[in-house]
N, C-alpha and C positions, 0 to 999 in steps of 0.2 A: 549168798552174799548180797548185800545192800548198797547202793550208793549213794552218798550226798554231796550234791553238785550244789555249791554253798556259793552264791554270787548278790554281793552288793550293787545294788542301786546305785544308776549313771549318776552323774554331778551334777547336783542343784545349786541354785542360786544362793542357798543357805551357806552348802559347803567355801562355796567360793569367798563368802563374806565373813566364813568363821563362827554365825550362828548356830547356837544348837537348834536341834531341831526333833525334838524327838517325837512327842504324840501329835503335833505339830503339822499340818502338809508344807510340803516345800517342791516349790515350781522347780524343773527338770529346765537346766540352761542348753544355751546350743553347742557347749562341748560335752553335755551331756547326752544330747540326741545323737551325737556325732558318735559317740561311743555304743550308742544300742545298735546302731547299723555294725558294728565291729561286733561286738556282742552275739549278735544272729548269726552272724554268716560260723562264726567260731563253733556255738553250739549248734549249729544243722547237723556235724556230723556227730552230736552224743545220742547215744539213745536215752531216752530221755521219759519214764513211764506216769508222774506226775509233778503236777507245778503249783506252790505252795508259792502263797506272797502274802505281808500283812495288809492290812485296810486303808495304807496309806497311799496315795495316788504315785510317791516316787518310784516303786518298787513293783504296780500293777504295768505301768508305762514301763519298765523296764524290760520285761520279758512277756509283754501283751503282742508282741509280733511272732515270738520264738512257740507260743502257747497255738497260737493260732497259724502257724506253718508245720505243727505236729498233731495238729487238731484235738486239744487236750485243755480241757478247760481248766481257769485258775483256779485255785483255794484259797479264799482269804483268811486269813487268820489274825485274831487281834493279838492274842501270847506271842507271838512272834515278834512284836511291834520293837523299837529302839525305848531307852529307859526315859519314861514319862520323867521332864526335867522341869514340870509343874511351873511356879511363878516365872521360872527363869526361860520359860521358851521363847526362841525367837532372840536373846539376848548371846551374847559373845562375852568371855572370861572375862574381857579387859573392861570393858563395860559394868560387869558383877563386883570385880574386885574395887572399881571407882565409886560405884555409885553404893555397894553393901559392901564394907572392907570385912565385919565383924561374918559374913554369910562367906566371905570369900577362906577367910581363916579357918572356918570351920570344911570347909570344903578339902581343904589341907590336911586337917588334922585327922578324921574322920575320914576320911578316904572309900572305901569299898564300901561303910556300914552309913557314908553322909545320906541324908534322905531328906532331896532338894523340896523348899519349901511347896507342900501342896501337890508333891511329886510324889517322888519313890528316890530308893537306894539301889546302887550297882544289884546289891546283894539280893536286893527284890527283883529287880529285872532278869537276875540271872534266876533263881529258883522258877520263876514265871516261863521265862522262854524252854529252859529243859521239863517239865512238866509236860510244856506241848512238842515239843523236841521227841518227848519214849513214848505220847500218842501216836506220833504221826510214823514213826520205825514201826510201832506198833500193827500201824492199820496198813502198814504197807510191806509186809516183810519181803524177804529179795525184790525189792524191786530199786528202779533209779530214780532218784526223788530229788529235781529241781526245788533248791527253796531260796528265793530273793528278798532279801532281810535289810536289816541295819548293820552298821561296823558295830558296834553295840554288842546287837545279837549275835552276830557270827564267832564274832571272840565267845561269846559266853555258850556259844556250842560247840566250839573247840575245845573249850575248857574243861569242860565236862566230857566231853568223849577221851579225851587224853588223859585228863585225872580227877576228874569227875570233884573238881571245887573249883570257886571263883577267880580263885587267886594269882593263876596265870592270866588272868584275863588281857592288860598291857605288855602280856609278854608275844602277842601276834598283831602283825601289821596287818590292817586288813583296806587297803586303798577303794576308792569309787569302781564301781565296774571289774572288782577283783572278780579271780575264779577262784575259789579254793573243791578240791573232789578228797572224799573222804571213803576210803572204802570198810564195810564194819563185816567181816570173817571170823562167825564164828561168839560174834560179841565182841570182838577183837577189834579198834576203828584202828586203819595202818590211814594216812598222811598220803595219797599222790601226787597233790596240788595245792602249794599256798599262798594263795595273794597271786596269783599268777596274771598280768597285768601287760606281759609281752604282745597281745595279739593286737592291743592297740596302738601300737607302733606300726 
């Protein structure tokens, strides 16, 4: 059996203002630091056999204390990253739809297959992230494999392990500092854990 212990990255300054943020770095707020201290003390007791993050600073800060109290160094990885949202980064919806109404329509219409100018489309960020998703099961078989992603990503490796297409992607809520664990028997991914967000109360 394998585990995926699937945890988004604490809450940025981005999150808080409603920017996207995707290829983007975005500074880690102080109810975001507040949350990695919750964070740790929660996973000290998983065992925990490798720790995957992409190359964005929110996500290496997120579990760079939990890497280094299990003594397990991180794995960056760029596939893993949130969907490159190209001209529009840094920007928020209300913003997009003011200032390009015609960009914002299409964003409507187009839905999964829209591919933000300069960017990418859902539909690219998902085949991207499972690509690296059946490497990394791959290179790691039974074992428990920490990966600190994007809400993005993580839906789009839900998706694919449950029914292996895009399309459920808004069908899981996936909050800042979620835990989701995914156990895969057999080839089989069974659900133990989703958006699990109780330990920071």
């Amino acid at each position: 059996m394998s585990r995926l212990i699937l945890v988004r990255h604490a809450t940025t300054k981005d999150n808080i203002n409603g920017n996207l943020s995707g290829h983007i770095d975005s500074e880690l707020s102080d109810l975001g630091n507040m949350q990695i201290v919750k964070l740790n003390k929660f996973l000290e007791k998983e065992n925990i056999d490798c720790i995957y993050t992409t190359t964005s600073t929110r996500t290496k800060d997120t579990v760079k204390d939990i890497a280094k109290s299990k003594n397990l160094k991180i794995i960056e990885s760029e596939n893993l990253k949130e969907i490159n949202f190209g001209d529009f980064e840094g920007m928020n919806f209300e913003y997009i739809k003011s200032s390009f109404p015609k960009e914002f329509e299409k964003i409507i219409k187009y839905g999964f297959e829209y591919k933000y100018p300069n960017g990418e489309s859902l539909v690219d960020s998902y085949h991207r992230v499972c690509k690296e998703l059946k490497h990394i099961l791959d290179y790691n078989k039974e074992k428990n494999i920490l990966i600190c992603a994007h809400a993005g990503s993580i839906r789009n490796i839900i998706s694919y392990l449950v029914g292996k297409t895009h399309e459920y992607h808004w069908s899981f809520k996936i909050d800042n500092a979620s835990i989701s664990i995914i156990d895969i028997v057999d080839g089989f991914p069974v659900i133990q854990t989703l958006n699990n967000t109780a330990y920071l109360t």
